[in-house]
N, C-alpha and C positions, 0 to 999 in steps of 0.2 A: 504494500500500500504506500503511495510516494508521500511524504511528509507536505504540513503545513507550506513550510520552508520552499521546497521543492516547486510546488507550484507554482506560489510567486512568484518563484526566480523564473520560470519559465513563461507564465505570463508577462512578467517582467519585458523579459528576451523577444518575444514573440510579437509584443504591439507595439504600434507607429507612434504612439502619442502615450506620454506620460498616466498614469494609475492612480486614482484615488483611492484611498482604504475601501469606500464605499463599494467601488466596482470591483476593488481585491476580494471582499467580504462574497459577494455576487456568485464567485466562481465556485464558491461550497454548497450552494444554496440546490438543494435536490427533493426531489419525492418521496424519498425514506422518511423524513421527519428529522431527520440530523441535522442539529443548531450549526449554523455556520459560525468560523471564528469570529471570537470579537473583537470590536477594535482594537484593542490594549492587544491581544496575540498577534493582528495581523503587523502592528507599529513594534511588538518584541522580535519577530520573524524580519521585519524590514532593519531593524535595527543590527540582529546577526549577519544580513547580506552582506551590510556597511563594513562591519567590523571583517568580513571575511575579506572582501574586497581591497582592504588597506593594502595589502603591498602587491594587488596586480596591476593590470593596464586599465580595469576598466572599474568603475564607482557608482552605487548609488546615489541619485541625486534627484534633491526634493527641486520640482519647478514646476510653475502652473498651477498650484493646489494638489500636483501628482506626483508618482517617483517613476523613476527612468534609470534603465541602466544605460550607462554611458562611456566613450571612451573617456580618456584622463585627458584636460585639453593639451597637455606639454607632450601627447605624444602625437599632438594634430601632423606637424613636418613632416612625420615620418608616414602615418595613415594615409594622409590625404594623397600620397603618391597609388593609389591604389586609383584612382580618377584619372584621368588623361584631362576632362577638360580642366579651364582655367574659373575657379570659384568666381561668381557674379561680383560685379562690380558698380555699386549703384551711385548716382549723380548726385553731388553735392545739396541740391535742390531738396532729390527726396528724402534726404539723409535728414535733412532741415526741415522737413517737410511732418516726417517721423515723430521727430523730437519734439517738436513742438505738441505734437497729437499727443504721446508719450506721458511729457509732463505737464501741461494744459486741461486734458481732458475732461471734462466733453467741449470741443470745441468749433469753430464754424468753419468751414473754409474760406469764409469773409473773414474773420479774426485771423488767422492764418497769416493771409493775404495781407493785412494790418501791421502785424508783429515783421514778415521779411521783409514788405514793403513794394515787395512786386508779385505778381499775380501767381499762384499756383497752374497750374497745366492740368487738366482734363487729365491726361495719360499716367501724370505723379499719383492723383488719387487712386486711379484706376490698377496701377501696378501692385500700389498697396494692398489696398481691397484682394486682388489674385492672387499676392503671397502669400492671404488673411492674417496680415500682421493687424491692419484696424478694420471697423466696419464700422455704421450707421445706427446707433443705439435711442434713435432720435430727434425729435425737430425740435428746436430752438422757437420758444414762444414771441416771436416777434414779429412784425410784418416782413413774407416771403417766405416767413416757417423755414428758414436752413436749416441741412441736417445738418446732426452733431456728432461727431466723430471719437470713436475711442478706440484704445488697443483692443487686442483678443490673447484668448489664453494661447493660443500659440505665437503671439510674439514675446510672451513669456519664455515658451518652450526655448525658441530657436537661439533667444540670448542670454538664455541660462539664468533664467530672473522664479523666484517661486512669487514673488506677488512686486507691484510698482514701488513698493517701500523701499527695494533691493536697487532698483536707478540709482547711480550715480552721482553726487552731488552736484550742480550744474556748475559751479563755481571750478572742480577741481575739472570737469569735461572741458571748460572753457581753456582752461592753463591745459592740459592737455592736447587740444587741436590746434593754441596756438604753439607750443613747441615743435609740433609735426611738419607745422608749416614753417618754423624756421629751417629745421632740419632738414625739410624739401629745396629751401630755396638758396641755402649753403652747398647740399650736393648739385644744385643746377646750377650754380654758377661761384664755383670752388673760387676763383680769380678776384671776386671783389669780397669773399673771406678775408685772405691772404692780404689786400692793400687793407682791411680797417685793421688788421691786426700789426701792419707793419703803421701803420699811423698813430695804432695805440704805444709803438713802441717807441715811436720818434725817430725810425728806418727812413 
């Protein structure tokens, strides 16, 4: 008979999208009259996964309200060579576009639009919406009723977030993409590095 344990880890393994206890509890649930586990066992059983998983490649990990097994992200370099193609690359725009939905939410696409200061794209919403990073949770009580836009539990999923409290502080993301952008524009153009620094020297 396969253990409590057992199961899990195998549903675990087997579905696309993170597990809630609730839907863990689910999988016991039969016509004999045998109580399925309860929460407190199926959260002791996820908790041994954890612990067994410490020194392999792959973790359990709470995201979305769910758990998921997962690779360990430090050994992304090495997995992701298992893909020929080259991982998506998404435009500044909707990146900004995101964030704002992200941390704002529920918001309009007129607010949006406010906040960058130039107009959203038809296509930016649209990409989102097909990733289902956000969707439509409602209209905004005002004349023209715009919808309101929020995340979904899979953009929870996909950036390793278990609920929006785990975002990032925006202050420390701001110092963050502006280093990136230093960093970018010292490798593209190494030569006026080399003169502030020979300026700073009095060369």
């Amino acid at each position: 008979m396969p253990t409590v344990k057992n199961i899990i880890e195998a549903a675990l393994l087997a579905s696309g999208e993170p597990l809630r206890i609730s839907q863990l509890q689910d999988l016991f649930v039969s016509d004999d009259g045998i109580e399925p586990p309860s929460a407190e066992r199926v959260r002791e059983e996820l908790d041994n996964l954890a612990s067994e998983y410490e020194q392999r490649g792959i973790e359990l990990r709470r995201v979305a309200g769910g758990y998921r097994i997962q690779v360990r992200s430090e050994l992304a370099p090495w997995i992701s060579r298992l893909w020929q193609e080259r991982p998506a690359r998404y435009s500044r725009a909707l990146l900004e576009t995101l964030a704002l939905i992200a941390y704002r939410q529920p918001i309009t696409r007129g607010e949006i639009e406010h906040v960058r200061g130039v107009s959203v794209s038809t296509s930016i919403i649209r990409t989102l919406e097909e990733l289902d990073w956000v969707q439509v949770i409602g209209k905004r009580d005002v004349p023209g009723r715009p919808a309101l836009y929020a995340t979904t539990d899979a953009f929870l999923a996909h950036f390793n977030l278990d609920s929006l409290a785990q975002l990032p502080d925006l202050a420390a993301v701001h110092e963050s993409s502006d280093k990136q952008q230093a960093d970018r524009q010292a490798a593209e153009n190494p030569a006026s590095e080399c003169a502030e620094s020979s300026t700073v020297r009095g060369e």
